[in-house]
PDB file of the backbone (N, CA, C, O) and the ligand in Angstrom, with CONECT records:
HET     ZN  A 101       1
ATOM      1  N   UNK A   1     -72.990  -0.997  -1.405  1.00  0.00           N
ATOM      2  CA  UNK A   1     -72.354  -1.978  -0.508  1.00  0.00           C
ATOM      3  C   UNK A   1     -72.105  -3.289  -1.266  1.00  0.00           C
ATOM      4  O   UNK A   1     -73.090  -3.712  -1.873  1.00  0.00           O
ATOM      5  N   UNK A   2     -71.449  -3.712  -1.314  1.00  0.00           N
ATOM      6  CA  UNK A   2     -70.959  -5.171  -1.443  1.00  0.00           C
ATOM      7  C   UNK A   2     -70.935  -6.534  -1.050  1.00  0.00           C
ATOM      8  O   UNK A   2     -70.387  -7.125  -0.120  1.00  0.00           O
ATOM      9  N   UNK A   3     -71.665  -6.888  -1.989  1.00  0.00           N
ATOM     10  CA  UNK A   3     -72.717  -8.470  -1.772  1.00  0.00           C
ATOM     11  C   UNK A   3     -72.097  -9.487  -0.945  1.00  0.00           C
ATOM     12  O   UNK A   3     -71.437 -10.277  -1.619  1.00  0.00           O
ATOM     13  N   UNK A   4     -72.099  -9.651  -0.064  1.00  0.00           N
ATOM     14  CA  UNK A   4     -71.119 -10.946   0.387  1.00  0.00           C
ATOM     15  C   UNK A   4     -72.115 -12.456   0.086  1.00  0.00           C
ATOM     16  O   UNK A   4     -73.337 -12.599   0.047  1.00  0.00           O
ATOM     17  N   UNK A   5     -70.909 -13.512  -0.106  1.00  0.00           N
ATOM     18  CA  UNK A   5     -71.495 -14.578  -0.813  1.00  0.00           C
ATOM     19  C   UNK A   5     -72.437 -15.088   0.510  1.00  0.00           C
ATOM     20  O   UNK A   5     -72.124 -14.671   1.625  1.00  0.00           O
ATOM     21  N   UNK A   6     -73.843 -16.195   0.323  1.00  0.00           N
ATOM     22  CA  UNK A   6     -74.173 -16.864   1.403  1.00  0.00           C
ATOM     23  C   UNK A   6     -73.339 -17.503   2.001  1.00  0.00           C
ATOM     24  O   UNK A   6     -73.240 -17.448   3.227  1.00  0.00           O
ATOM     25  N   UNK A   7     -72.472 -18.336   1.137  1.00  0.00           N
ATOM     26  CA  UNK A   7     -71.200 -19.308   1.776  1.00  0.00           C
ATOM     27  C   UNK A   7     -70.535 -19.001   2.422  1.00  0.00           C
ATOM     28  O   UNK A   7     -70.108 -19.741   3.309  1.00  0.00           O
ATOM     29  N   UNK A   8     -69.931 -17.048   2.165  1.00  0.00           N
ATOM     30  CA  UNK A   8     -68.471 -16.489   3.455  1.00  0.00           C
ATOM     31  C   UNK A   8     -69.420 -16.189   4.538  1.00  0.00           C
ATOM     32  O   UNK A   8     -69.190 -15.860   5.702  1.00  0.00           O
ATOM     33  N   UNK A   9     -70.623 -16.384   3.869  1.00  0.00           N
ATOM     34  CA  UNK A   9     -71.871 -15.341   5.489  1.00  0.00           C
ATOM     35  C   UNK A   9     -71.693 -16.783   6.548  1.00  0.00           C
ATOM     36  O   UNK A   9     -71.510 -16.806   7.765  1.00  0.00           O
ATOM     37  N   UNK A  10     -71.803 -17.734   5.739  1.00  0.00           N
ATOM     38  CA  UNK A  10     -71.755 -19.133   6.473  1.00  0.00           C
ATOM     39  C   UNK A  10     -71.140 -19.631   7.254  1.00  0.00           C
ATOM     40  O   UNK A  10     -71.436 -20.229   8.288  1.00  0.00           O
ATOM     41  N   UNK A  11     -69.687 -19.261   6.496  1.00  0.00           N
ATOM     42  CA  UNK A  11     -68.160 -19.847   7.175  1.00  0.00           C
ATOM     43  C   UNK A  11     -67.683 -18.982   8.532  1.00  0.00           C
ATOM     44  O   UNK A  11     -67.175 -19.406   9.570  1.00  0.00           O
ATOM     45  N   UNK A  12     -67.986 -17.800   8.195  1.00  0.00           N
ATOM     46  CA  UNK A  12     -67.944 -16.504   9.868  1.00  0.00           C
ATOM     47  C   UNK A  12     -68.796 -16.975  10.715  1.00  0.00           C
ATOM     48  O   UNK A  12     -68.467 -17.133  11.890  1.00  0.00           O
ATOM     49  N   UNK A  13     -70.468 -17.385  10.111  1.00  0.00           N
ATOM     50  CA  UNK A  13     -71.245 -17.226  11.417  1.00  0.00           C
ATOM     51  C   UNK A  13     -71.109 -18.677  12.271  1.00  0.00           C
ATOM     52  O   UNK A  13     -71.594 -18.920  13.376  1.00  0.00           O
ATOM     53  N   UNK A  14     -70.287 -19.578  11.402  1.00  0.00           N
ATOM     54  CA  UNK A  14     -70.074 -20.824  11.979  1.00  0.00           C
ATOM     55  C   UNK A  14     -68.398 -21.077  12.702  1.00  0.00           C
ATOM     56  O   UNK A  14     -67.908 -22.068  13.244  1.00  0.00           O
ATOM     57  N   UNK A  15     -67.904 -19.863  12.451  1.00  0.00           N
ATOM     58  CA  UNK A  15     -66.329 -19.941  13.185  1.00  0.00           C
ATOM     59  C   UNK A  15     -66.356 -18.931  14.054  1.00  0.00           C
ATOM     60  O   UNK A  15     -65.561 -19.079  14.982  1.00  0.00           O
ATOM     61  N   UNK A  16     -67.165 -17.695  14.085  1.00  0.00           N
ATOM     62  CA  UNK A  16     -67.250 -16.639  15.150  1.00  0.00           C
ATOM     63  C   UNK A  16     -67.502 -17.041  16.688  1.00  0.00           C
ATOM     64  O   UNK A  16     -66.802 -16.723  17.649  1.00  0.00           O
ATOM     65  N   UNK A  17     -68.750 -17.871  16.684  1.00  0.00           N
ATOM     66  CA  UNK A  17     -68.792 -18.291  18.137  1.00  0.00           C
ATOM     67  C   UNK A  17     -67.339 -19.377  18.542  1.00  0.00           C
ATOM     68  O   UNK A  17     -66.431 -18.897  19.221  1.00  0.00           O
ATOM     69  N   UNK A  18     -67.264 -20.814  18.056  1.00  0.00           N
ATOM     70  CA  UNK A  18     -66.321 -21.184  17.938  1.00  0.00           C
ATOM     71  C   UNK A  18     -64.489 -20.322  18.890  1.00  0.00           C
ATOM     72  O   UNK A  18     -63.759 -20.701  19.805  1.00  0.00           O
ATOM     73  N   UNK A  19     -64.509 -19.186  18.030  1.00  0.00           N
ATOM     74  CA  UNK A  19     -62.871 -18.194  18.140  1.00  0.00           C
ATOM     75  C   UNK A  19     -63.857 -17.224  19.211  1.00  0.00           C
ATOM     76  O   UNK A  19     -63.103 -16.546  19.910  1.00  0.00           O
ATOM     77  N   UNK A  20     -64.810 -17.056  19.424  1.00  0.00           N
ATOM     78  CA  UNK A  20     -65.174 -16.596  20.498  1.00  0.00           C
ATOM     79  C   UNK A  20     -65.135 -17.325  21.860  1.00  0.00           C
ATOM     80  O   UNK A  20     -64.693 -16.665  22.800  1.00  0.00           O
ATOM     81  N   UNK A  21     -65.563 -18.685  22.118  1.00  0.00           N
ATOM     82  CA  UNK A  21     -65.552 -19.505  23.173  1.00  0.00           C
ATOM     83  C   UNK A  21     -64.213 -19.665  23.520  1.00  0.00           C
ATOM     84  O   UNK A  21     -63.940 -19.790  24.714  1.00  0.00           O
ATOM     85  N   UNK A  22     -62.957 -19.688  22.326  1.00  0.00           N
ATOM     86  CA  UNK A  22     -62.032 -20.356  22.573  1.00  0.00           C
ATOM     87  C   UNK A  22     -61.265 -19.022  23.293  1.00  0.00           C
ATOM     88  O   UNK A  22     -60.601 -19.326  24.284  1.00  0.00           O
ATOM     89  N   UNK A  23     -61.271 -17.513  22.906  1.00  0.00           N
ATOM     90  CA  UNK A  23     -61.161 -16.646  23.948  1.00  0.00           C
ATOM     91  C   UNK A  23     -61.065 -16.524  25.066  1.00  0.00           C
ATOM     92  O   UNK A  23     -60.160 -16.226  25.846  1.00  0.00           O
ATOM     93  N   UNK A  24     -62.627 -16.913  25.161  1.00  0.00           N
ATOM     94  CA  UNK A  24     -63.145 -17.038  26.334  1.00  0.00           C
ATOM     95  C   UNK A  24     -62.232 -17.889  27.583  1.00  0.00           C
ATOM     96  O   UNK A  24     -61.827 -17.558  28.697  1.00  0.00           O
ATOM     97  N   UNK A  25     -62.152 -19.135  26.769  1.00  0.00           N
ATOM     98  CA  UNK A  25     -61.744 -19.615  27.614  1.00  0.00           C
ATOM     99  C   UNK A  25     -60.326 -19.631  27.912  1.00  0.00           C
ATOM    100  O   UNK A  25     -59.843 -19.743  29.039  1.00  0.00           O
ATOM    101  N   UNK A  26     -59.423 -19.460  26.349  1.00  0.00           N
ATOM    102  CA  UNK A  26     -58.213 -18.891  27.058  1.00  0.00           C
ATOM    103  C   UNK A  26     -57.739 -17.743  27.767  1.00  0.00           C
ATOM    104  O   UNK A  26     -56.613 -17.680  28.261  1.00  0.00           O
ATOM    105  N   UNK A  27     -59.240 -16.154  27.857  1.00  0.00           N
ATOM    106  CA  UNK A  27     -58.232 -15.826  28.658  1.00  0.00           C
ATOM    107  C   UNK A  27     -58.962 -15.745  30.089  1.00  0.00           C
ATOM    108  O   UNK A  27     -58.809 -14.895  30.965  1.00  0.00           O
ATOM    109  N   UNK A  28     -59.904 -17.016  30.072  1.00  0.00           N
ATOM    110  CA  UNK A  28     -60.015 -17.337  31.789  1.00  0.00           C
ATOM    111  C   UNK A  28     -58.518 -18.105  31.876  1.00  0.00           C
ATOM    112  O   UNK A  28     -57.646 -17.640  32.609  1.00  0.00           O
ATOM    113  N   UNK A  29     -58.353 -18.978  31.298  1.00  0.00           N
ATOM    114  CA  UNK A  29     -57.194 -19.699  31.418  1.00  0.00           C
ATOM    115  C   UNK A  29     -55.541 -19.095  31.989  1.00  0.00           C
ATOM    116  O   UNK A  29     -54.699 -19.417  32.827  1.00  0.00           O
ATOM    117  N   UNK A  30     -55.707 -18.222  31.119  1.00  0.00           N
ATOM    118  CA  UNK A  30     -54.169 -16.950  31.180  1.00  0.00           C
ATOM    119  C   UNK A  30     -54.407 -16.170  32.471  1.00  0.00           C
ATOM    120  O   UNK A  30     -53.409 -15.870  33.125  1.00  0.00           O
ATOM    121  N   UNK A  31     -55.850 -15.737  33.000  1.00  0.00           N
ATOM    122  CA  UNK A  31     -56.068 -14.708  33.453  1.00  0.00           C
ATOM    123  C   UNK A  31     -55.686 -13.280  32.935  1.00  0.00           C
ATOM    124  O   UNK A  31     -55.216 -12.303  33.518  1.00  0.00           O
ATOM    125  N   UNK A  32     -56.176 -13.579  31.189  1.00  0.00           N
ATOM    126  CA  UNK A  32     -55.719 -11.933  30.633  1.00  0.00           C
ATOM    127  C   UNK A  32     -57.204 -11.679  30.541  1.00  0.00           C
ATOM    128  O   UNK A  32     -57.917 -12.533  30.014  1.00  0.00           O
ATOM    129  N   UNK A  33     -57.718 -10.564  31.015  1.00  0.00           N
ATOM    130  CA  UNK A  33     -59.077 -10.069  31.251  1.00  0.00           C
ATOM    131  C   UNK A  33     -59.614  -9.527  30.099  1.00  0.00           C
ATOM    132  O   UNK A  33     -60.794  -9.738  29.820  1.00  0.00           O
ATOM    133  N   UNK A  34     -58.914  -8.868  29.407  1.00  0.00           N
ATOM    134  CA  UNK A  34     -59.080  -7.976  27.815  1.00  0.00           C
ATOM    135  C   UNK A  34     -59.445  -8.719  26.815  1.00  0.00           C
ATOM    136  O   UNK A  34     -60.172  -8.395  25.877  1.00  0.00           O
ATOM    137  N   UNK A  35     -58.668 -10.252  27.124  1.00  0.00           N
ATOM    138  CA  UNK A  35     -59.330 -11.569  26.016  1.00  0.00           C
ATOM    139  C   UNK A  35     -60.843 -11.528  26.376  1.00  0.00           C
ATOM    140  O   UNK A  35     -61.635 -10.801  25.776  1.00  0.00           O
ATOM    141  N   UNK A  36     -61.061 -12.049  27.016  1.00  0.00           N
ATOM    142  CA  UNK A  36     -62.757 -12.117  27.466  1.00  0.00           C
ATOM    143  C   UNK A  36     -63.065 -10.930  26.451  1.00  0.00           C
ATOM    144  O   UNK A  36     -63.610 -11.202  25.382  1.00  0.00           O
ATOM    145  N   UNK A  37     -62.779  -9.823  26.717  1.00  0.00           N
ATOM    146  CA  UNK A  37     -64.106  -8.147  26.222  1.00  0.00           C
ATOM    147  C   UNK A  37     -63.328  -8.440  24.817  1.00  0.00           C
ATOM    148  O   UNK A  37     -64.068  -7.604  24.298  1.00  0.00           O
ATOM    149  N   UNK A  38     -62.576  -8.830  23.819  1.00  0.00           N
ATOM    150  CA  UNK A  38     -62.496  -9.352  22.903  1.00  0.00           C
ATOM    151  C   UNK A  38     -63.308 -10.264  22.195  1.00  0.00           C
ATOM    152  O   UNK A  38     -63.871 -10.058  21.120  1.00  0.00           O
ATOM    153  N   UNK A  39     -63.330 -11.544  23.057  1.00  0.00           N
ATOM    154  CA  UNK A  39     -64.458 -12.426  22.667  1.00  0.00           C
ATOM    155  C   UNK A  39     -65.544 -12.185  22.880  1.00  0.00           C
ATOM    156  O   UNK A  39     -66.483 -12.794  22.368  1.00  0.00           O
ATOM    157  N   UNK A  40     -65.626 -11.471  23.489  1.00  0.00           N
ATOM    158  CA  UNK A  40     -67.469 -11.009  24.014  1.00  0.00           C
ATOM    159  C   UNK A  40     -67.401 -10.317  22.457  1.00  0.00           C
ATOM    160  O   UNK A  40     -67.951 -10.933  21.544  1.00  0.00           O
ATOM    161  N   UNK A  41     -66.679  -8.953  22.157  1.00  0.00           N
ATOM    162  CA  UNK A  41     -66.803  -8.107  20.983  1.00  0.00           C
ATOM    163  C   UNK A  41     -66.789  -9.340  19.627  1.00  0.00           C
ATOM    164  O   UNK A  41     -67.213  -9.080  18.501  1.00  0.00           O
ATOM    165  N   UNK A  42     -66.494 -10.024  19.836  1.00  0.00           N
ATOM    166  CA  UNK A  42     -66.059 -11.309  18.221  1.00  0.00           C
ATOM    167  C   UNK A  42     -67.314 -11.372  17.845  1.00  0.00           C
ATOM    168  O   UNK A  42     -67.846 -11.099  16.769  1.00  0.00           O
ATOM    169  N   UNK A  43     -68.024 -12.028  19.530  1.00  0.00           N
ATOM    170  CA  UNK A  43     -69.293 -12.731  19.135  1.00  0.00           C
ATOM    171  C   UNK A  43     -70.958 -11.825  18.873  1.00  0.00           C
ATOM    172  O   UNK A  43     -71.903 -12.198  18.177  1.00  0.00           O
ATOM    173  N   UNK A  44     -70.833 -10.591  19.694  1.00  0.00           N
ATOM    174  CA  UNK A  44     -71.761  -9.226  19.207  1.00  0.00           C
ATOM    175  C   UNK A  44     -71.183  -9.055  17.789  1.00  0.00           C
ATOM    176  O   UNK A  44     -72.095  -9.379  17.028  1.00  0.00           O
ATOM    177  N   UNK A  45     -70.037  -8.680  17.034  1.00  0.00           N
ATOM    178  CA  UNK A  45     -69.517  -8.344  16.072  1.00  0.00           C
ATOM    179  C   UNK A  45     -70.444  -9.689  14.883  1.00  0.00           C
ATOM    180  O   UNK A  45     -71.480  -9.362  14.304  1.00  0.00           O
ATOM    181  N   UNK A  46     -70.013 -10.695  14.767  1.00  0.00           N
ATOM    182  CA  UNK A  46     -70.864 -11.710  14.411  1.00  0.00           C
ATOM    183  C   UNK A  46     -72.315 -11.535  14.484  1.00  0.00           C
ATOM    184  O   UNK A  46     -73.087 -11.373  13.538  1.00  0.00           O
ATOM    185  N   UNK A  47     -72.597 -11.592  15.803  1.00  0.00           N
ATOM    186  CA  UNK A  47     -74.616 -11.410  15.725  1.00  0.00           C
ATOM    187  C   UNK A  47     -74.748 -10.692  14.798  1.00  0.00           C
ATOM    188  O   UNK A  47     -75.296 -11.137  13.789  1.00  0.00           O
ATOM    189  N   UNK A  48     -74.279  -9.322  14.843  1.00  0.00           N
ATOM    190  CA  UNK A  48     -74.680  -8.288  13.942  1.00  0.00           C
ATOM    191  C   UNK A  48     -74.271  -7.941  12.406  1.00  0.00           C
ATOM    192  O   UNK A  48     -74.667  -7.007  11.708  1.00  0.00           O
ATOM    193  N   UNK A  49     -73.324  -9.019  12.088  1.00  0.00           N
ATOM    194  CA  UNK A  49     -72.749  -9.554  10.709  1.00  0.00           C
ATOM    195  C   UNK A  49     -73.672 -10.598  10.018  1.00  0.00           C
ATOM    196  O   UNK A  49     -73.712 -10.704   8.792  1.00  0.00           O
ATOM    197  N   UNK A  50     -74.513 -11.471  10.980  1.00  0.00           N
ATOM    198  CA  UNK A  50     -74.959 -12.488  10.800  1.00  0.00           C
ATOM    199  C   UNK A  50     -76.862 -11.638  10.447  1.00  0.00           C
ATOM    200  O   UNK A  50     -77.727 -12.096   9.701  1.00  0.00           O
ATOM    201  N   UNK A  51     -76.924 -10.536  11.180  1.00  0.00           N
ATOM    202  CA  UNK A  51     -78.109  -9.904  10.843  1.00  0.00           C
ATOM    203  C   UNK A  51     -78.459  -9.424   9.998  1.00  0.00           C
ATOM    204  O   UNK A  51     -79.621  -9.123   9.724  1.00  0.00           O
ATOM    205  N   UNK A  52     -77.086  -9.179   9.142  1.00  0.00           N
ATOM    206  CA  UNK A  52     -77.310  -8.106   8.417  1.00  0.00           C
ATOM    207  C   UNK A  52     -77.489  -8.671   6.628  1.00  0.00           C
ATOM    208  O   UNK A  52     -78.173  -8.226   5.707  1.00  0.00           O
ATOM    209  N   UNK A  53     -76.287 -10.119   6.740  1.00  0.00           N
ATOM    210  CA  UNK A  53     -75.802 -10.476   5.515  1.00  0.00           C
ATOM    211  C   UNK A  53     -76.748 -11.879   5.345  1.00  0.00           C
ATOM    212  O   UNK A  53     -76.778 -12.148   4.144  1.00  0.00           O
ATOM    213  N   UNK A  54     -77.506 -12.834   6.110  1.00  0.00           N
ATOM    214  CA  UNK A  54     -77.973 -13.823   6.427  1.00  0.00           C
ATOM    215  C   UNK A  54     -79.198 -13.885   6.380  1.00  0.00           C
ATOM    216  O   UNK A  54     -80.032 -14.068   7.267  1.00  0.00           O
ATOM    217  N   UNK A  55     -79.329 -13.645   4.778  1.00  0.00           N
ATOM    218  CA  UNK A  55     -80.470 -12.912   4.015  1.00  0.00           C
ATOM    219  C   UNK A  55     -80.502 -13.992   2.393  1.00  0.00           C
ATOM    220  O   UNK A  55     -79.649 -14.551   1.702  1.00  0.00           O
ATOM    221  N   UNK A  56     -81.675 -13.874   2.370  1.00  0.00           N
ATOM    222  CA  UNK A  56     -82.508 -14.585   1.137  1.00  0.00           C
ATOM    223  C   UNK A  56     -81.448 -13.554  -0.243  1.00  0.00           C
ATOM    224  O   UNK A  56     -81.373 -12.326  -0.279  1.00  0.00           O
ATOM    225  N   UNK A  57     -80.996 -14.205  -0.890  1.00  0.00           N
ATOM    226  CA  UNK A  57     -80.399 -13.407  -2.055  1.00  0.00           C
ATOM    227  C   UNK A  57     -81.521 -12.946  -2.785  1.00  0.00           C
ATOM    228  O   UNK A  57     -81.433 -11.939  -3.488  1.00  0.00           O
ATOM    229  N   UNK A  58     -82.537 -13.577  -2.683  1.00  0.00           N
ATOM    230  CA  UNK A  58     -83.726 -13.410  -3.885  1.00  0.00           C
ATOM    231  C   UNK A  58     -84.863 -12.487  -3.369  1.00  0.00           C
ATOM    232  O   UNK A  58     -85.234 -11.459  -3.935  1.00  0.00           O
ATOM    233  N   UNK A  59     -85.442 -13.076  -2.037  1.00  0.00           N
ATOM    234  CA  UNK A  59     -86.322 -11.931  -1.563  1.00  0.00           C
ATOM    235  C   UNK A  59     -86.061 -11.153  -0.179  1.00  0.00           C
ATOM    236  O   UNK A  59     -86.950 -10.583   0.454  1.00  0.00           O
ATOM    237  N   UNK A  60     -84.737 -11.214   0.186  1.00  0.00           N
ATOM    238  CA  UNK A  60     -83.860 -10.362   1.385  1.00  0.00           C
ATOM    239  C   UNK A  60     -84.542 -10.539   2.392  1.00  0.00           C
ATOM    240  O   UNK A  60     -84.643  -9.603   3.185  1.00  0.00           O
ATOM    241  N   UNK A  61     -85.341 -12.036   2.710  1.00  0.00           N
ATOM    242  CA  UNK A  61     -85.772 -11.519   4.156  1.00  0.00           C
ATOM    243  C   UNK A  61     -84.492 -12.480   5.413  1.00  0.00           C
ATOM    244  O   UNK A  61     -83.699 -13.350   5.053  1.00  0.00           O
ATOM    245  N   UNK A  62     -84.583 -12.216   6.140  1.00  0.00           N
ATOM    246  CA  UNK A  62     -83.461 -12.795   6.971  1.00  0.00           C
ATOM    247  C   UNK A  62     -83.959 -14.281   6.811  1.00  0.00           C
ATOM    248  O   UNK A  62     -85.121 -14.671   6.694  1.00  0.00           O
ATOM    249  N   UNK A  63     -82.737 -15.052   6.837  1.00  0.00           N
ATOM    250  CA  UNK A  63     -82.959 -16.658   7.218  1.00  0.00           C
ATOM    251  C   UNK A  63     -82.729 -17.108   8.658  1.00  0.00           C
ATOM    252  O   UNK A  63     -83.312 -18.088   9.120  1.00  0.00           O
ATOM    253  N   UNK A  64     -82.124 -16.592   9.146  1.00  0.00           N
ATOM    254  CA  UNK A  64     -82.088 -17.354  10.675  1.00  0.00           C
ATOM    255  C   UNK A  64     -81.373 -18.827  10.695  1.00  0.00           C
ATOM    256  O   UNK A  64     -80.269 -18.988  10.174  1.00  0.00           O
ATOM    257  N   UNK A  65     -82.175 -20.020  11.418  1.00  0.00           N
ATOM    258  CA  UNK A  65     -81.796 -21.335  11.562  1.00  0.00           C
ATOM    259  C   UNK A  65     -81.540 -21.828   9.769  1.00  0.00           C
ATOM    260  O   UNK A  65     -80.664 -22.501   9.225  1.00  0.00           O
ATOM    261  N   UNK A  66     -82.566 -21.233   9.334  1.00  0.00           N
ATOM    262  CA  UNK A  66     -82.366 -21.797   7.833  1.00  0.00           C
ATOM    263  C   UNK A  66     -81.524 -21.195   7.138  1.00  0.00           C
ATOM    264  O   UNK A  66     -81.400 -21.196   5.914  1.00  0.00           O
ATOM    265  N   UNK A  67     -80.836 -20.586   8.047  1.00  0.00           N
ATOM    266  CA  UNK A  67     -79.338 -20.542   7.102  1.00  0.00           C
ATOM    267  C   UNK A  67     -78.683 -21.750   6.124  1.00  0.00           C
ATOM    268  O   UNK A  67     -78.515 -21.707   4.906  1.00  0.00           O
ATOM    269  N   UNK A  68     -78.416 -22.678   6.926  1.00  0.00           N
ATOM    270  CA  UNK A  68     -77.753 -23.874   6.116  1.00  0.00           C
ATOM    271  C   UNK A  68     -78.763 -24.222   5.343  1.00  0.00           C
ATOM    272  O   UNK A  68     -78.025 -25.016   4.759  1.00  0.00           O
ATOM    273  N   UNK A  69     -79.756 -24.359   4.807  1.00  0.00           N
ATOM    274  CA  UNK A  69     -80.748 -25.141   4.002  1.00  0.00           C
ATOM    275  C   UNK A  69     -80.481 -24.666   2.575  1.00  0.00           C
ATOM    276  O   UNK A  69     -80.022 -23.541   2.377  1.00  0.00           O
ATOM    277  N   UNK A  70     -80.687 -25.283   1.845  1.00  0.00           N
ATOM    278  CA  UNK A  70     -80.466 -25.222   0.617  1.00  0.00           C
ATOM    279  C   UNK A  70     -81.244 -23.914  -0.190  1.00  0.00           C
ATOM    280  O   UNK A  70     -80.911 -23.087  -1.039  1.00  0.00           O
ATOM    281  N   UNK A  71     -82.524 -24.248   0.625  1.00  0.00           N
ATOM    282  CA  UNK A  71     -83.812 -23.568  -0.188  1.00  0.00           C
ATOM    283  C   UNK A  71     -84.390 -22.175   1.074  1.00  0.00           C
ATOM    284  O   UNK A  71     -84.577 -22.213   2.290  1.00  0.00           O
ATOM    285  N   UNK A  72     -84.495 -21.277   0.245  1.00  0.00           N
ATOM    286  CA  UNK A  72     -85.314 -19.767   0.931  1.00  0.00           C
ATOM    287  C   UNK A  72     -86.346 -20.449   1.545  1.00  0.00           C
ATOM    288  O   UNK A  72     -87.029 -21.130   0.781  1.00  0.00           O
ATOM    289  N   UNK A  73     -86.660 -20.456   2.757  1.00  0.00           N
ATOM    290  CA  UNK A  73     -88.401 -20.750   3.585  1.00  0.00           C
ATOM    291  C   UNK A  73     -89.204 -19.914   3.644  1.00  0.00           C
ATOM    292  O   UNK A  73     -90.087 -19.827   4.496  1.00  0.00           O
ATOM    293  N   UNK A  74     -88.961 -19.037   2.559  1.00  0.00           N
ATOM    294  CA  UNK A  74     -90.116 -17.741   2.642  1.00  0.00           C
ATOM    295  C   UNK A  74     -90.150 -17.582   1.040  1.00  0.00           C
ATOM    296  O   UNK A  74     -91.205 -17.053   0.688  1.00  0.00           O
ATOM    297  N   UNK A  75     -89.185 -17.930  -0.154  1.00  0.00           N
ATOM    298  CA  UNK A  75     -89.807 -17.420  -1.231  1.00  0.00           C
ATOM    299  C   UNK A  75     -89.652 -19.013  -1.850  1.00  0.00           C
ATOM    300  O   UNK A  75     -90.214 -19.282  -2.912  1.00  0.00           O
ATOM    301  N   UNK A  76     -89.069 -19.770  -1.316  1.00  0.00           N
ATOM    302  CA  UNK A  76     -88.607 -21.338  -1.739  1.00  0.00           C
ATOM    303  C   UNK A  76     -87.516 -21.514  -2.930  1.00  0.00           C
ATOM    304  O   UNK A  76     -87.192 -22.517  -3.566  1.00  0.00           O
ATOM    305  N   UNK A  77     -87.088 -20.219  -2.993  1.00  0.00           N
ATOM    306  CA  UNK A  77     -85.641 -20.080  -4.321  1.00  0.00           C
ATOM    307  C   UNK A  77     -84.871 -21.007  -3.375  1.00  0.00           C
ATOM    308  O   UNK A  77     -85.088 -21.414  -2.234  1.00  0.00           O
ATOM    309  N   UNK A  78     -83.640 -21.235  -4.494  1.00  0.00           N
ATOM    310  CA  UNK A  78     -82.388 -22.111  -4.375  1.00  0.00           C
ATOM    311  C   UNK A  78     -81.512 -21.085  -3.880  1.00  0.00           C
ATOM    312  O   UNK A  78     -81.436 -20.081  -4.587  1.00  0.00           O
ATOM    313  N   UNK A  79     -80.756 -21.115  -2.702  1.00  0.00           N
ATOM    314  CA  UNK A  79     -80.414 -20.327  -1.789  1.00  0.00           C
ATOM    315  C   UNK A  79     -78.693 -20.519  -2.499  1.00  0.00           C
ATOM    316  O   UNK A  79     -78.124 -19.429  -2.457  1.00  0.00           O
ATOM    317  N   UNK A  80     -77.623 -21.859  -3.233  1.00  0.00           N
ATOM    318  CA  UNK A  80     -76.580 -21.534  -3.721  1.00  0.00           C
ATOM    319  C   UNK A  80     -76.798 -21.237  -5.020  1.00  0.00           C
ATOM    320  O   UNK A  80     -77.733 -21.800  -5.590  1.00  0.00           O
ATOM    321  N   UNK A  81     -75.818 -20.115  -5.864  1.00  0.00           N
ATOM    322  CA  UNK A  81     -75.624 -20.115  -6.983  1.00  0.00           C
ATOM    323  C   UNK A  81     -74.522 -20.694  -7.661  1.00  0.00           C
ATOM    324  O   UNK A  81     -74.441 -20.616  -8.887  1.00  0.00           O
TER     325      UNK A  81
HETATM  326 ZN    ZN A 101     -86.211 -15.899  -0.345  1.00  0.00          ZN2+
END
C-alpha cells in the first residue's frame, strides 16, 4: 500500500467535514435529499481515511487530536519530514 504523506492526511481530514457540512446544508437548502446521504458518505468516508492514515510515521500508533502537532505523543519523533 502506499504511504500517504502526514500533510495530504491533514489537508482531507481538515476539508472533509468542512465539503461535508456544506452538503449538508446545501442540499437542505435545494431540497435534493441524495446531497445529504452524500455528505453523510464524505464524512464516514473521512473518519475512516483519517483512521487509517493518521498515524505516527515512526511508531504507527494513531494520533488523533495530535494530529497537527509537530511531535509523535507516544514515541516524541518529529512528525514532518
Ligand atoms: Zn510515534
Amino acid at each position: 500500500m502506499k504511504k500517504i504523506q502526514l500533510k495530504h492526511v491533514r489537508i482531507v481530514g481538515s476539508i472533509s467535514p468542512i465539503l461535508g457540512i456544506f452538503l449538508i446544508l446545501l442540499g437542505c437548502w435545494l431540497k435534493i435529499v441524495w446531497l445529504i446521504y452524500v455528505a453523510i458518505f464524505v464524512m464516514l468516508a473521512a473518519i475512516i481515511f483519517l483512521a487509517v492514515f493518521n498515524r505516527c510515521p515512526h511508531c504507527g500508533r494513531f494520533l488523533g487530536h495530535a494530529g497537527g502537532a509537530a511531535f509523535c505523543p507516544h514515541c516524541g519523533d518529529k512528525l514532518d519530514e
